[in-house]
Structures are given as structure tokens and as C-alpha cells.
C-alpha positions, -999 to +999 in steps of 0.1 A: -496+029-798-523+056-790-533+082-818-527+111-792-490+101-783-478+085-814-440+101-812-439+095-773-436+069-748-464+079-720-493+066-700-523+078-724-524+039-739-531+026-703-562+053-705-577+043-738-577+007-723-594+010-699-616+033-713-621+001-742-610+020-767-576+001-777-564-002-809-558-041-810-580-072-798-554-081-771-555-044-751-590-056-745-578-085-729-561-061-704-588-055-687-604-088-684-576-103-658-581-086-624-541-089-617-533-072-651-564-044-648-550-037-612-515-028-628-528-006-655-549+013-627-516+017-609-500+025-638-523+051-649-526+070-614-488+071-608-461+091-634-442+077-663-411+069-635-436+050-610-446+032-646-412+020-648-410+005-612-442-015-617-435-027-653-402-034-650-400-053-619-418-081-629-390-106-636-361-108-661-387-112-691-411-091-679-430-119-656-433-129-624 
């Protein structure tokens, strides 16, 4: 959901967020919970595989 990636699945979203320059209302929101801006900084200084770890081991839906 980034203009630069469109056809790919990589880490350049987690950039624009934090950078505040998300496409939707709710990236924004990222940022504004410490325990969710403290992933995407994770997320964003580790590789696409390390992306997986931290995403995906957050529960059967997704959450803790």
C-alpha cells in the first residue's frame, strides 16, 4: 500500500509511516501507540524474514 512498492510485499510502508506520510487515517494511528510504534521501528531496522517473526507471532489472529 505504498506508491514505491505497489507490486511487492516489503518494508517501505513501515517507512512512510513513520515518516507520516501514510496513505490512510489509520497508518497515522500507528505511530501514536508506543507498543505499536516500537514494532514498526523493529520492523523497519530488521529484513523482510525478521518482519515475519515479529508480525506473525502475535497470536492466532494476529494479537497478543
Amino acid at each position: 500500500m505504498d506508491p514505491g512498492s505497489a507490486s511487492k510485499f516489503d518494508l517501505s510502508y513501515f517507512k512512510l509511516v513513520l515518516k507520516r506520510k501514510g496513505l490512510f487515517q489509520s497508518d497515522a494511528a500507528l505511530t501514536t501507540s508506543a507498543t505499536t510504534k516500537s514494532y514498526i521501528n523493529q520492523l523497519v531496522q530488521g529484513s523482510l524474514s525478521q518482519f515475519c517473526r515479529i508480525w506473525c507471532s502475535h497470536g492466532e489472529n494476529g494479537q497478543d
